[in-house]
N, C-alpha and C positions, 0 to 999 in steps of 0.2 A: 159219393163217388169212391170207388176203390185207393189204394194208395201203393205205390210202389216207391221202395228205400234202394238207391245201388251206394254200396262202396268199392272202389275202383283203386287196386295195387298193383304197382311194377309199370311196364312199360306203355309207349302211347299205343301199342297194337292192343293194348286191353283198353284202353283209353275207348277207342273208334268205336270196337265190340262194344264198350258200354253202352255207348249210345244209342249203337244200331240195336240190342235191345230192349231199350227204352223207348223209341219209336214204336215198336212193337205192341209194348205197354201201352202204350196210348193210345194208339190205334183200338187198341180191345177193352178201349173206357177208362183205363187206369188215369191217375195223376202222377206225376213224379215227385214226393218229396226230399226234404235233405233227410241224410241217415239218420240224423240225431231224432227226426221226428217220430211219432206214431205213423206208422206203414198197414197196410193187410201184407203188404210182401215184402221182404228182404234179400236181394241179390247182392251177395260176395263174389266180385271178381277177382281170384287168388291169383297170388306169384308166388315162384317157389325156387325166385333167382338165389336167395339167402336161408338159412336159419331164419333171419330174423321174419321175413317177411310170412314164412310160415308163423310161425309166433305170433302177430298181429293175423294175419287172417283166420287164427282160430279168437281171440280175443272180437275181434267183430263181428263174428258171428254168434258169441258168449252177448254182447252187448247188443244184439238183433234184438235176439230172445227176452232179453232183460226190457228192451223198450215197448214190448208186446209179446209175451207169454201166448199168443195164438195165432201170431203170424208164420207164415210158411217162411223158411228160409231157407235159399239157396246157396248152395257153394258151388260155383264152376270155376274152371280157368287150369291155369298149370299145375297149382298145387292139387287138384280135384283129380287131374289127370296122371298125374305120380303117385299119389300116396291114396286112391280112394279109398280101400277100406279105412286109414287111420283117421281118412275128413269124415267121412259116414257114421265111425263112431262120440264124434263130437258133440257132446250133449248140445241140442237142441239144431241140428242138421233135419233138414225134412229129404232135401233134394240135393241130388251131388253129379255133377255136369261136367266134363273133362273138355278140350279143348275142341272138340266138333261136336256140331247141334246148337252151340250155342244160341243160336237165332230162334229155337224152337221153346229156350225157355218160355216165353209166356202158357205154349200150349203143354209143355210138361208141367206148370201150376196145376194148368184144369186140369187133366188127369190126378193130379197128385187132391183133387179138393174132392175128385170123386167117392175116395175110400179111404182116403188120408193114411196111405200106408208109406212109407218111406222109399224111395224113388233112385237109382243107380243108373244114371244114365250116361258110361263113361265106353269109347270105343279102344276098340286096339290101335294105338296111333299107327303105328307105325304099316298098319294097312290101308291106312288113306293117300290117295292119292289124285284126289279133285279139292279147288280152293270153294270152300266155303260162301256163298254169294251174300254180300251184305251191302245196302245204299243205305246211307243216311242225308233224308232229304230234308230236312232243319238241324242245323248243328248248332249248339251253345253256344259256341265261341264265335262273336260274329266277323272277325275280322281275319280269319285264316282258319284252313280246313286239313285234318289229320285224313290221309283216304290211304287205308290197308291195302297194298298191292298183290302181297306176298305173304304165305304163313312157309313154317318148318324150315329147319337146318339140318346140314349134314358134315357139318364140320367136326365135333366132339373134341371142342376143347377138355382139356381133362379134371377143369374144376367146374365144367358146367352140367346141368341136370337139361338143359332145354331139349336139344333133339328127340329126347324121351318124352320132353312132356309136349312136342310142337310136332315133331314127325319131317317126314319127307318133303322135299320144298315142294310148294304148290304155288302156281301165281294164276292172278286173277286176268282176264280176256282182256288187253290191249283195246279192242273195240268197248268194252264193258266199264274198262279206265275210262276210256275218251268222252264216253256218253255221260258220267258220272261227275268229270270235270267239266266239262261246258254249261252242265246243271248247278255245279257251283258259282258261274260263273257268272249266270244269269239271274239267280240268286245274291249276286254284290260280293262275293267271295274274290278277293282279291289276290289270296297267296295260300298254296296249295303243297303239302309235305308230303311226300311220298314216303309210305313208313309200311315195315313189316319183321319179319322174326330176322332174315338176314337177304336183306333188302337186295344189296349188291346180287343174287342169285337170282332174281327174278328173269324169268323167264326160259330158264334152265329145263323145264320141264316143259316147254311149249314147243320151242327147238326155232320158230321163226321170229324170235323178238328177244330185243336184251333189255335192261334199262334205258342205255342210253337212245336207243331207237326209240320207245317211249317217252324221252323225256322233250327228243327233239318233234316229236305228234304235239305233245302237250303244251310246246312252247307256240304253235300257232295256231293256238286258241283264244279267240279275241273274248278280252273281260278279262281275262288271269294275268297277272304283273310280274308273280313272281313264283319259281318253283323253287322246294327243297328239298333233302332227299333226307333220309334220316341217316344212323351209324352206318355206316361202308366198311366194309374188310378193305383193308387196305390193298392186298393182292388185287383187287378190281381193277386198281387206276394203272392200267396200262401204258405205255405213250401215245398208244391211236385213241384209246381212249378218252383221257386227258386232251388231246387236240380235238377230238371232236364235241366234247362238256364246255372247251373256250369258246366256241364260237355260239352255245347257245345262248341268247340276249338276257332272256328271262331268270337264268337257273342265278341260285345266289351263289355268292363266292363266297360259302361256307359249308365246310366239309368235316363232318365228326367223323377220321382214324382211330379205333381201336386200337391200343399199341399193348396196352396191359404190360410190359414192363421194356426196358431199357435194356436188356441182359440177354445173351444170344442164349446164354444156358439153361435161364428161366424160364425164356420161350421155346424151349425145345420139352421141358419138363410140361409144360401148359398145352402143348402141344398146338401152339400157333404157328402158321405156315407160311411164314415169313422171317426174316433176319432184320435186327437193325439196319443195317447197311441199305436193304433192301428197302423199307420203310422211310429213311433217310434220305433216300434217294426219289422216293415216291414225291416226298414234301417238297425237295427240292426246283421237282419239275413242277409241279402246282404250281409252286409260285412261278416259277419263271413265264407260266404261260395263263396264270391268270388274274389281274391283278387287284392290288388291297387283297388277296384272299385270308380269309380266317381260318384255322387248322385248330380244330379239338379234339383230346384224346379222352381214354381212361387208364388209368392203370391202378391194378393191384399192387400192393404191399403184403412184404409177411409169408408169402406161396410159400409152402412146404421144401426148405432146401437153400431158402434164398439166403445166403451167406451175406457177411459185413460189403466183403469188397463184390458180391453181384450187386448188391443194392448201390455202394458208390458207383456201380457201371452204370444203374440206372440215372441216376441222378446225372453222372456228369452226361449221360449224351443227351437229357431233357434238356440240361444246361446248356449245349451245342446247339439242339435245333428251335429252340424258344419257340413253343407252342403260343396259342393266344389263349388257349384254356386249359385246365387239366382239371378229371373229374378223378379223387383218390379214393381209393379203395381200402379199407382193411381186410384180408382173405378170408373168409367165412367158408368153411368146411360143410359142403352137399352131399350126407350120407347117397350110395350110390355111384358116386365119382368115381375116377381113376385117382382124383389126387386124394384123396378119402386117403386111400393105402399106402402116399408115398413117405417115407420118413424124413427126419429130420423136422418137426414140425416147429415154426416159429412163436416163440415168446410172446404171450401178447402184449407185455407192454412195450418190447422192441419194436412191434408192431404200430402201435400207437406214435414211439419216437420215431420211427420213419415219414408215419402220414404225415405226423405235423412237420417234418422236414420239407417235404412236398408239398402241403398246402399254402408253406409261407412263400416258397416257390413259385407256386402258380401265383401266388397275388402281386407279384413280381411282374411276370408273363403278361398277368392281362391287364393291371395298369398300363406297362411299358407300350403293349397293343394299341389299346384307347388313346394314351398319347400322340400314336403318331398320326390321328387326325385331328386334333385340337388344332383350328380355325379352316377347316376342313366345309363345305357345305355337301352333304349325303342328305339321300333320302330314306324316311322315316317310317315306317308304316306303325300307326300307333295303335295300341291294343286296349288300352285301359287307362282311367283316370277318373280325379276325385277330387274337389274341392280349387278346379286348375290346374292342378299339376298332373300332366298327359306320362304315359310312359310308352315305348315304341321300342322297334328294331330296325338298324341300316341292314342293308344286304348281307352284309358281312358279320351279323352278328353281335355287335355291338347295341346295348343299352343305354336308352335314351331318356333322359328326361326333359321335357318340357314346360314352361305357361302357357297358358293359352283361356281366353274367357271367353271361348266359342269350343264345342266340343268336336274335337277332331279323331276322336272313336273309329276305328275302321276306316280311315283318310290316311293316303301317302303323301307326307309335306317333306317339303324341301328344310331342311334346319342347318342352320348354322354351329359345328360344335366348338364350345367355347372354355370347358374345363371339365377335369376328370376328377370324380370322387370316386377315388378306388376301382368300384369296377361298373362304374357307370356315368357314360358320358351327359354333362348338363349342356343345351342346348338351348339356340332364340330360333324362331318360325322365321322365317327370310318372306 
């Protein structure tokens, strides 16, 4: 039997694409092995959020080639899609796939085995204008399902390369979700993310549906427990909006905000479109109206410009609004950018004393989080476990661990939490 290798960078919307063509794969005989193995095929799905991720996705495509010298290897994804000629000339590239077609990779192998000549299959994004249709009808992970709603942004913040490499927003049929989810459902698929390039837009391009109209279709679909939604622009949450995500049963109360820095002036340089104030203001209403909710950010350190006292700005309003997570960034400079050209460029090892400024912060935030349901009873959806000890998520985000001498794998139990190690709650089955 054939053998198909994927390695899979960046975010969950490459995640899903893996899959969906993987499925593919199989369908037309293939096996799927791990990358490390002997393959006949090698598919790279590139990101090209960072330097670095470029950097690793030409390295594994260097070590394709290395674990078979006559396998085809593919590169698609973002970085395929920005920079194709420089992935094309990658020793040991057969096939280079930019962010539409993807689904078609298996049938661009056959063509490519017919004459074995080197294969450029990358479109103009920014002339697409239809979402790409992709089902995955077996997914790996058996106890929660990533389903792509949405591709492309058109936001252009000014350190990012995506709209370039992702195009114009496209969302997927409303009716095409629903049918898609109820087949999860029936499948034993119990909690369902709604994930895409900038999710919050969905349905912008449709003109008679938003998310949250889909979310409240999805929430009365019997079998599914629980929805998530993936990073949100923060601009999204409305107050009609916000009042009408409380009253949906199913949706979890957790919500990843983008904030990328603390500093009105920073985010004017990044070109994000919103104000602290604004942001601060956003969080405030959540909670008020949704409760125990979880609030995760990101932010950068380092941007081009960011001075001592923007950064104390940032830190003290983190400090004000106590996140329950924060993911840190150090700023990685994406030839092509706007902020490519801006001056002032920060230190990198300023850079460095910043993050860890803010990582010791966050483990602050999400301790002090987890605490406050210690002897709390939430429930648990578990995902994984090993030797008895079960690992899980409450609604809100929080991590869980358990005993258990019965496998409770893909099961929503009721647990008791009973102490916090750092950033993860230990728990008894009730």
């Amino acid at each position: 039997m054939k053998k198909v290798a994927f390695y899979t960078l960046g975010c969950r919307v490459n995640q899903y694409e893996t899959e969906a063509i993987a499925e593919v794969f199989i369908k037309d005989g293939y096996e799927v092995v791990d990358f490390d193995e002997f393959a006949n095929v090698y598919v790279i799905n590139t990101c090209s959020v960072t330097n670095i991720s470029d950097k690793k996705s030409r390295n594994m495509i260097r070590k394709a080639k290395k674990l078979n010298p006559e396998a085809v290897v593919v590169a698609a994804g973002c970085y395929s899609q920005v920079a194709p000629e420089e992935v094309a000339s990658i020793e040991g590239v057969d096939i280079v796939v930019g962010t539409t077609d993807k689904i078609k990779i298996p049938q661009i192998v056959k063509e490519y085995l017919k004459e074995k000549k080197p294969i450029k299959h990358v479109e103009n994004i920014m002339n697409i204008r239809t979402f790409e249709e992709m089902e995955i009808e077996e997914y790996q992970d058996r106890t929660r399902a990533f389903l792509k709603i949405q591709d492309g942004c058109e936001n252009f913040c000014s350190y990012c390369l995506i709209p370039f490499a992702r195009g114009p927003v496209r969302s997927k049929n409303p009716d095409k979700v629903l049918s898609e989810v109820k087949k999860l459902a029936l499948n034993g698929y119990k909690e369902v993310i709604l994930s895409g390039i900038h999710v919050a837009s969905y349905g912008k391009d449709l003109g008679n549906v938003d998310l949250v109209s889909l979310i409240e279709n999805i929430n009365d679909i019997e079998g599914i427990e629980r929805i998530r939604i993936g990073s949100v622009d923060p601009t999204f949450f409305t107050d009609n909006r916000i009042e009408s995500l409380s009253k949906v049963k199913k949706l979890c109360n957790h919500f990843h905000l983008s904030l990328q820095s603390g500093c009105d002036e920073t985010l004017k340089r990044m070109n994000r479109h919103y104000t602290t104030g604004e942001y601060k203001g956003i969080v405030t209403k959540l909670r008020e109206k949704i409760q125990d909710v979880s609030i995760s950010t990101d932010i950068i350190v380092g941007f081009p410009g960011e001075t001592d006292e923007e950064f104390n700005e940032t830190y003290k309003f983190l400090e004000d609004i106590k996140l329950s997570k924060m993911h840190i960034f150090k700023y990685s400079e994406r030839k092509g950018t706007r902020a490519e050209k801006l001056p002032n460029k920060v230190d990198p090892l300023v850079k460095e004393i910043r993050s860890q400024k803010l990582i010791k912060l966050d483990e602050i935030f999400e301790e002090s989080f987890i605490k406050k349901f210690i002897n709390s009873e939430m429930k648990v959806l578990f995902e994984e476990g090993d030797d008895g000890i079960y690992f899980g998520y409450t609604t809100n985000y929080i991590k869980v661990m358990v005993k258990s001498k019965e496998d409770i794998t893909g099961k929503i139990m009721n647990v008791k939490l009973v102490n916090c190690l750092k950033n993860v709650a230990e728990g008894n089955l009730i």
